[in-house]
N, C-alpha and C positions, 0 to 999 in steps of 0.2 A: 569506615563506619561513621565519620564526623559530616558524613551528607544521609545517615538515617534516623527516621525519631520512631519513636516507639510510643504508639497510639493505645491506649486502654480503655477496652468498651463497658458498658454497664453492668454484664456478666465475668466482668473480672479479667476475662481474654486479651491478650494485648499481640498487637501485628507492629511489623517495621513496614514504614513508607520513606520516601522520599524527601527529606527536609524541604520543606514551602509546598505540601501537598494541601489542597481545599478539601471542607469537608464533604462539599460534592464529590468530589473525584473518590472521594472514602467509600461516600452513600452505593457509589458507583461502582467501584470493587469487586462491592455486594450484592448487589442485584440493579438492575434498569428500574426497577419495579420501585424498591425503595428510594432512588433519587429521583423519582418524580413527585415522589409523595411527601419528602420532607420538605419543611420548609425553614427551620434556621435550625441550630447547633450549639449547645454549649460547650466551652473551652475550660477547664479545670475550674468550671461552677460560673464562669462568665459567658453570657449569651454574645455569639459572635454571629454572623452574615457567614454565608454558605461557601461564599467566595473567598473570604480572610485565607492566606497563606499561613500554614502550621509551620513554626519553625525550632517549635522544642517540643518537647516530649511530654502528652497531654493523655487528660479523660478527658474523654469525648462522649456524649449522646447525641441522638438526632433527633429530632420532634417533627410530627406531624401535626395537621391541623387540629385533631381531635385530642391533641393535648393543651393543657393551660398555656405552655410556653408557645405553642405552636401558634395556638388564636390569637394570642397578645400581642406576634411580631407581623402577621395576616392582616391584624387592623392596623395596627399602626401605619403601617407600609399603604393601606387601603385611606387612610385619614390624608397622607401623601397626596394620593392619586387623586382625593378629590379634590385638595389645594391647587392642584397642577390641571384641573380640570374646570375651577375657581376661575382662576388666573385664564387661560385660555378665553373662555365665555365672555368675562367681565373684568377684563383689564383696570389696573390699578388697584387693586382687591390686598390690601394688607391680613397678614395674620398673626396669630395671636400663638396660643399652644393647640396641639393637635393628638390629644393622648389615646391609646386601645383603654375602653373601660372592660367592666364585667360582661359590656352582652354588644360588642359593636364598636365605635370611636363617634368621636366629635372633631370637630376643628370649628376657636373662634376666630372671626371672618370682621375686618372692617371694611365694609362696602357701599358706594352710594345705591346699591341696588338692595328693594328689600326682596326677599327672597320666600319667596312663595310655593305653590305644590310647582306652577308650573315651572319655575324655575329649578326646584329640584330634579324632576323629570330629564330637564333639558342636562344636568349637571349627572346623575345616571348614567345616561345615553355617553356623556364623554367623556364620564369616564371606564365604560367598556371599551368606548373606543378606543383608548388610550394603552388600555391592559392591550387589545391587538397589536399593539405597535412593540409587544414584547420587550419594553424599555428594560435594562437592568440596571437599578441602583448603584452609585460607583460613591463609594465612601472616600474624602479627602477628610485627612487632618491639618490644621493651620493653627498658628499663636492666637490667641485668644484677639490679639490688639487687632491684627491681621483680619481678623473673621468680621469687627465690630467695623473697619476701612471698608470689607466688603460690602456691609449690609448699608452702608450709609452711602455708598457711590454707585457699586457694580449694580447692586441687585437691591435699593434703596426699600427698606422693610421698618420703622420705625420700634415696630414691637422687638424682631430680632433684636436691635443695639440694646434697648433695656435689659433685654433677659443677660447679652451677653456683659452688660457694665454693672448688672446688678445680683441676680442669682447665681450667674457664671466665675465672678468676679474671683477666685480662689482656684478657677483653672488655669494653665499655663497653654492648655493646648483644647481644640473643641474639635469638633467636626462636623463635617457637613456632609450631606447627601447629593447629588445629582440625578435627577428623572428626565433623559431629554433635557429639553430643554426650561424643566424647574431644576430650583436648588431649594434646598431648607436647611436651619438647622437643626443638627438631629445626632443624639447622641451614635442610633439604632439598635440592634440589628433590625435588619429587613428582607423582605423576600428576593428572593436572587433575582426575578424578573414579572414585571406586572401582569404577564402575561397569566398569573397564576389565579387573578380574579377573572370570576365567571357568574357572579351573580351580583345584583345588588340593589340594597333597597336603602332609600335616605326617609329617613321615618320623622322626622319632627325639627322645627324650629324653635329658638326661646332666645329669651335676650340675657346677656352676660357682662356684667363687669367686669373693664381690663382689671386681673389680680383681686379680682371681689373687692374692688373700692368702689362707693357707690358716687366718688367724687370725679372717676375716671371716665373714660370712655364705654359707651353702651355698645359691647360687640352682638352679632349673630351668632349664636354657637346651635351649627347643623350638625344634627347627629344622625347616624347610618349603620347600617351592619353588613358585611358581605360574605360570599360564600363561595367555594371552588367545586361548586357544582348548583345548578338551579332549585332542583329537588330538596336540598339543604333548606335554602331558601326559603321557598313554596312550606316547607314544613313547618321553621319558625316562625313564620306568619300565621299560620294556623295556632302554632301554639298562643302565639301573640293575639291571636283574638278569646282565645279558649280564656287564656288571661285576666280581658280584661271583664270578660263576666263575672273572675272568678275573685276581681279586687276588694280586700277587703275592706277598704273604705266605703265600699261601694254597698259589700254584704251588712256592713257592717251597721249602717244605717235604713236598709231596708231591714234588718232583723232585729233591730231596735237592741244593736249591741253596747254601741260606744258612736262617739262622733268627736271632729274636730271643731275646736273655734278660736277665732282670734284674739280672743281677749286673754288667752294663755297657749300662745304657738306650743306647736311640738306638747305637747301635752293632753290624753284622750279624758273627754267626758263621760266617764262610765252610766249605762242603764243596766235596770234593772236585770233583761235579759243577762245582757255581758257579765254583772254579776255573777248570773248561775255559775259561769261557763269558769270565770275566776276565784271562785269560790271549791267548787269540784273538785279545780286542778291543786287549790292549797290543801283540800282533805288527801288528795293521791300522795302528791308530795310528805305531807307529815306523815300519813301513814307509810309509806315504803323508808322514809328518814328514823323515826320511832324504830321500826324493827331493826335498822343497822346501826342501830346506838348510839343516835346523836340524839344533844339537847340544844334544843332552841332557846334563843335571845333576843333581845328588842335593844339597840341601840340606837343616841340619838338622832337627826335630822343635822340638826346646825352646832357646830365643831368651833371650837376656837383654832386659829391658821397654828401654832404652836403643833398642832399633831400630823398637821399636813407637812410643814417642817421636816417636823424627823422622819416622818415615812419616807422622803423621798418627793411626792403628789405636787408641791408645790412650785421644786424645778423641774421636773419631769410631765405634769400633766395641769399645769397653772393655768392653759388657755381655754381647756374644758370644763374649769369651773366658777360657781356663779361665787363674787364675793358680797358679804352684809357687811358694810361700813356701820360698826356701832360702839358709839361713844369714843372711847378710848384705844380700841380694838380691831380689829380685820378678822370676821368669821365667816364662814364656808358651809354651805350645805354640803352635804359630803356626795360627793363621786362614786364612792364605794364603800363597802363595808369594813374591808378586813381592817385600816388602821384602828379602828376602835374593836373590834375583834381581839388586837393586841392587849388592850385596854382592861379585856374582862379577861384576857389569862393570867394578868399581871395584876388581877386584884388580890391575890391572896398567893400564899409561897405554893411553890406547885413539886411534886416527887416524881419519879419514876414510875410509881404506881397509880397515877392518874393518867398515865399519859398509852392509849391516845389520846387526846382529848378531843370530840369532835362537837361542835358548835355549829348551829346551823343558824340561818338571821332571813326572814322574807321581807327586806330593807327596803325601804323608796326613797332610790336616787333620783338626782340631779345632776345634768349633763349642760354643760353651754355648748350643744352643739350648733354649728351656724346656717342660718336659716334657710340657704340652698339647699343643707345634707337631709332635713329631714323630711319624712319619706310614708305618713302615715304611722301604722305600728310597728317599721322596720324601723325608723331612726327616731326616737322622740327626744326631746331632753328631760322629760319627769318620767322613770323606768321603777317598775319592782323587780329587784334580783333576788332570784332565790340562792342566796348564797349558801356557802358553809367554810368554816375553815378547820382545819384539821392541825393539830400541836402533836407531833410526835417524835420519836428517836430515827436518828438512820437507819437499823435496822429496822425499823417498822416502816418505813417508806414504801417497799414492794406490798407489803399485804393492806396497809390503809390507799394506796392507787387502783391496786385490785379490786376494794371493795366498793371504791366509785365509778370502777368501769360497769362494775356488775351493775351498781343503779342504775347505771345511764343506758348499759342493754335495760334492764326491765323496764325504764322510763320510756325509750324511744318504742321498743316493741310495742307495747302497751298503743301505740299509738299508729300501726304500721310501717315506722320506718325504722330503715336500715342504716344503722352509722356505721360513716369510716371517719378513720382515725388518721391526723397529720399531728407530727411533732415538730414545732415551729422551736425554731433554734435562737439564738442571743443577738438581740438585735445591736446596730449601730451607736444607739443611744443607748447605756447600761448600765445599773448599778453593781459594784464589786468586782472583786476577781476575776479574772479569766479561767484561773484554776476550779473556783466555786462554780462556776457557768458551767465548767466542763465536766462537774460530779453530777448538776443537779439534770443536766441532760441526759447524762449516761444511764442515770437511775431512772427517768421514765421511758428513756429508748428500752432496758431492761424489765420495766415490768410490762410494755407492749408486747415483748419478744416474749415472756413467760406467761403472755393471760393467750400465746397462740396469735393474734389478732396482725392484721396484715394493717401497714402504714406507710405514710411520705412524707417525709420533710416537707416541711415549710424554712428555707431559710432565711435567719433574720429576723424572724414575725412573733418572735416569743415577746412577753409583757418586758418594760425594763427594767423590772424586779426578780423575774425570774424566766426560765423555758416552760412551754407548757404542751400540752395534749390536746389539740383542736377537735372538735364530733362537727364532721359535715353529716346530713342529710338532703335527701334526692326527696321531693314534691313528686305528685302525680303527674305534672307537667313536667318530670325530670328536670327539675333545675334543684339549686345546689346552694344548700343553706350551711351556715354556721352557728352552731348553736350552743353546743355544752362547752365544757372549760376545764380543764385540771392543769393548776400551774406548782411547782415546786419552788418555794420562797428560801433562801437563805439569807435574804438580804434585812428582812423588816425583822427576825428574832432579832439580827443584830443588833438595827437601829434604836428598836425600843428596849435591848439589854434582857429580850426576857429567858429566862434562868429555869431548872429544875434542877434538883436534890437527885445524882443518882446512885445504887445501891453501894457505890463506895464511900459515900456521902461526902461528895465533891459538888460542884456548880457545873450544869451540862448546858448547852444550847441546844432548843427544842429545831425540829424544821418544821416550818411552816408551807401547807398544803392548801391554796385556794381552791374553790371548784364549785362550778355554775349546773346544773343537770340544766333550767329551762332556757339558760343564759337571763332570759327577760321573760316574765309574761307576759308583754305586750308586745315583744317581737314571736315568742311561741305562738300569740292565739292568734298572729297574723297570718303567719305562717300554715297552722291548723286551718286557718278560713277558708283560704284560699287551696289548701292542697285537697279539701273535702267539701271545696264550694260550698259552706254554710250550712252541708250534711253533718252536721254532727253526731258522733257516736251516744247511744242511746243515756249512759250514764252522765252526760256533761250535757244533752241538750234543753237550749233552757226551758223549753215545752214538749214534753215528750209524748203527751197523751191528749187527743180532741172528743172529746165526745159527741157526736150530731146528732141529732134528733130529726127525721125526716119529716113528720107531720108535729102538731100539737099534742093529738094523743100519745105520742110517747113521751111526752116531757119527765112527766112524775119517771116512770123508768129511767131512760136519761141520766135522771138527779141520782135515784138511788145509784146506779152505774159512779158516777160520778164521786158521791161521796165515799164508796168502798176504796176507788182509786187513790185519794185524796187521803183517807185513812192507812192506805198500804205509803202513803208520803212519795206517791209521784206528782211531778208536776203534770198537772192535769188542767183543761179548760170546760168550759160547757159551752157549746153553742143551741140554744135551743130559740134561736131568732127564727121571725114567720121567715124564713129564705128557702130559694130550692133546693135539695140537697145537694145537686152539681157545684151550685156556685158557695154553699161550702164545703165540702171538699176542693176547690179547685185554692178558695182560699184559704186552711187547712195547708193543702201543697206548697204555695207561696210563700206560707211562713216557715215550711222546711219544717214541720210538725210529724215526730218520728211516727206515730201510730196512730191512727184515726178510726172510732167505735163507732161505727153506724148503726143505727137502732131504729127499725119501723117494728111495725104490726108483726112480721113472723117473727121476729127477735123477741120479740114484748110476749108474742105467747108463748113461745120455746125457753125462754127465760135466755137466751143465748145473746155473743152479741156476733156483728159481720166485721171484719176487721179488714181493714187499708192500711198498706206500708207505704211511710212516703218512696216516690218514686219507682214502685215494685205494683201497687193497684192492692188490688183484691187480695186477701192470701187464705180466705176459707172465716167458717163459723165456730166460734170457742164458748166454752163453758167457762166466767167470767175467772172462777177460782183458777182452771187449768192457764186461764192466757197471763194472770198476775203473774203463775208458778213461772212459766218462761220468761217474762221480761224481766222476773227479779230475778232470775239466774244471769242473765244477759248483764245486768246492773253491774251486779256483785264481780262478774269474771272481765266484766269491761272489756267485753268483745267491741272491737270496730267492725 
């Protein structure tokens, strides 16, 4: 029995193989079908190459493309092939790092060739041709010093010996890949053979500092996406233009929402419009927060470093924040809310019978994010979080979780999307116990399982305060947001000592419950812009109602029209310019103006008006009382 292992599949099922069996040969077992279709494997939670020899007794999954782990080890392997395809074309071509992102990979490229479409093309073309040569990846490991001999003689790469004398430098051993005849270094895994790429498209050029120094070397960093089959392809390209109609920087300044400028990077210029739309979203918010018993607070902007300190924020999160040198002093605009959160539980002696306590704060932070990451209203460094924090006992944990999932259903639905839930586990960097990490997980793995609600790990990706509850949602272009937040704190009652009274009257420690519904509103209404292309839902749009007037003579009508709408307190406009009526409504349409009231001659004597939905046309003649009665119902039940 000392030549069998015993392999445990995701379903709990465990089989005996052959000690140094591959997970191919597994996939294999089990159907032809399934090992054509995987493409790497994890090994008792370590992602391993298809070909790794098992030689002790492991779980095992198998990933396919259409999983996260699948796509991640597909680019990466594809970010390879184009180096190796680099390198072929345009000899002497150094590189830099080569990593799978969220939608594709990059590799930075130092090259005396600038690289242009046509050179991309050309760099395409070999590396399909390359995938045909069905190359398969052969992983060597070597001593560290050994790998940094190699990169400087065999295979002379300049950037290699850095990463490996300076990033690497705490490893004893590295390893490296073989493609034919390229090498990298590379942690991996990777596809078992190139031959697995069948499609591909290198989408863009930009310039890159070696290690983001702007004193360094200016690389090419080409980014690409590929796919194992064309149709895949062919379809994200579609999506990808559908895209970039639908960008909100783009919406966002034709609809007179918000805009960016340099004189304060990363930080949007709120209009008027955008107003409405953030405005709206603060009445939804405090109303659904109001019914489940939370009170809101205002704390301040700029903190003295003394509370960042004992939070923790200061060795943990010191690179993402902006410091004021004043006077005597080192102060901070604050990052986030909760430290001062602690602040206001700890202002007065708290009992048992306050608690839960739930505090909600719609705070404007400040991020020193750096200036490649940000991204429009996905990355900025000046954000409003609608935060809250929640102060309560351990047994009160499952029912004050419960009642933030429930918001965050009413919140997302309210808006047509559908969350799913990941529980992101105790990362690398951490505050406290290993013991405490392992309660405060347990307790949200548990109220997932008890609110019914289906989830996945994330491991490692919890805050370093505490493990938390991620809310992905899916766009109408199916892409995959992060948005809400419920993290379970036992770290920060500690640190700030904060106490309640309980009925044995003893000194308890509260747990502390952070949690985001929009995460940001200016990454939500980014978000919203783009999944509803600038359609906005009739309650939050910032012009809901046009009224056109077709000739002159209907003006005076028009207005009264106008002013009854304006009285029922819709946003309402008038246009009764000498213009044709086509070219207003066409401009009406352009502004994404939910309802359009046409009014000539047979309106004016019918006392009726003719009514336009954007993007739907015409939808029939109303009796002005009857068409109010439906849009304010429409308002009120905040139909999307």
């Amino acid at each position: 029995m000392a030549d069998k292992i015993k392999i445990t599949f995701p379903d709990n099922s465990v089989k005996e193989f052959d000690k140094g069996i591959t997970a191919f040969e597994i996939a294999q077992s089990i159907s032809k079908k399934l090992a054509d279709e995987i493409v790497v494997c994890s090994l008792n939670g370590i992602a391993k190459d298809l070909s790794a020899p098992i030689n002790e007794d492991a779980k095992i999954i198998l990933y396919k493309f259409d999983t996260p782990e699948g796509r991640e080890c597909y680019w990466h392997t594809s970010s390879h092939i184009m180096a190796q395809a680099i390198e072929e074309l345009f000899p002497g071509a150094k590189f830099g790092v080569g990593p799978a992102i969220e939608n594709g990979f990059y590799y930075d490229v130092d090259s005396t060739t600038k690289f242009t479409e046509e050179e991309l093309k050309k760099i395409e073309a070999r590396m399909l041709e390359i995938a045909k040569r069905d190359l398969k990846p052969v992983r060597e490991e070597l001593p560290r010093l050994e790998a940094i001999e190699y990169f400087k003689t065999k295979r002379p790469d300049p950037y290699k010996v850095e990463i490996l004398e300076t990033i690497a430098v705490n490893e004893n051993v590295v390893s490296l890949y073989h493609q034919g005849n390229f090498t990298d270094l590379c942690r991996g895994p990777h596809l078992p053979t190139t031959a697995k790429l069948k499609a591909v498209k290198l989408t863009s050029v930009s310039g890159s500092y070696w290690r983001g120094d702007e004193k360094r070397q200016m690389l090419q960093r080409i980014y690409g996406i590929t796919f194992p089959t064309q149709k895949e392809l062919d379809k994200y390209l579609k999506d990808l233009e559908e895209a970039k109609k639908r960008d909100h920087r783009k919406l966002g300044k034709e609809l007179d929402l918000f805009f960016f400028n340099e004189v304060s990077p990363g930080a949007p210029f709120w209009l008027p419009n955008g107003m409405v739309i953030f405005i709206e979203l603060e009445k939804f918010w405090r109303e659904i927060h109001g019914k489940a018993g939370y009170n809101e607070i205002s704390t301040p902007i700029v903190v003295r470093d003394t509370l960042f300190k004992t939070s923790g924020h200061l060795d943990n999160y010191n690179e993402n924040m902006f410091k004021i040198a004043h006077e005597t002093e080192n102060l901070y605009l604050k990052p986030m809310n909760c430290p001062e959160s602690t602040i206001v539980y700890s202002s007065k002696l708290r009992s048992y019978k306050d608690l839960p306590l739930r505090l909600n704060e719609i705070g404007r932070l400040h991020r020193n994010e750096v200036s490649g990451a940000l991204g429009g209203m996905f990355r900025v460094r000046q954000l409003t979080m609608d935060d809250a924090h929640i102060f309560c006992t351990d047994e009160q944990i499952l029912q004050e979780v419960t009642g933030v999932l429930e918001l965050i259903k009413i919140f997302y639905y309210t808006f047509g999307f559908k969350p799913a839930f990941y529980l992101s586990t105790r990362p690398d960097k951490a505050m406290g116990s290993v013991e405490t990490w392992n309660l405060a997980e347990e307790s949200l793995r548990q109220a997932l399982i008890a609110n019914k609600l289906e989830f996945k790990v994330n491991e490692k990706d919890g805050a370093f305060y505490g493990p938390k509850i991620d809310v992905h949602i899916k766009d109408a272009l199916n892409r995959t947001w992060q948005m809400a937040t419920i993290q379970l704190d036992y770290q920060m009652p500690e640190r700030f000592d904060l106490t309640y009274e309980g009925s044995d009257g003893k000194k308890h420690r509260p747990v502390m419950i952070h949690r985001a519904i929009f995460g940001s509103f200016e990454r939500f209404l980014g978000v919203l812009t783009e999944h509803c292309a600038g359609n906005f839902p009739l309650w939050i749009a910032p012009v809901q109602l046009a009224v056109l007037s077709i000739t002159d003579s209907q003006n005076e009508y028009a207005k009264e029209i106008y002013d009854e709408l304006k009285k029922e307190n819709f946003r309402v406009i008038l246009d009764t310019r000498n213009e044709k009526i086509g070219y207003k409504i066409r401009e009406a349409e352009n502004r994404k103006i939910s309802y359009m009231i046409v009014v000539g001659d047979k309106e004016k004597e019918e006392k009726k008006i003719s009514v336009r939905q954007h993007g739907k046309g015409d939808i029939g003649k109303f009796g002005l009382k009857d068409f109010i009665e439906t849009i304010r119902l429409n308002v009120t039940q905040k139909t999307y």
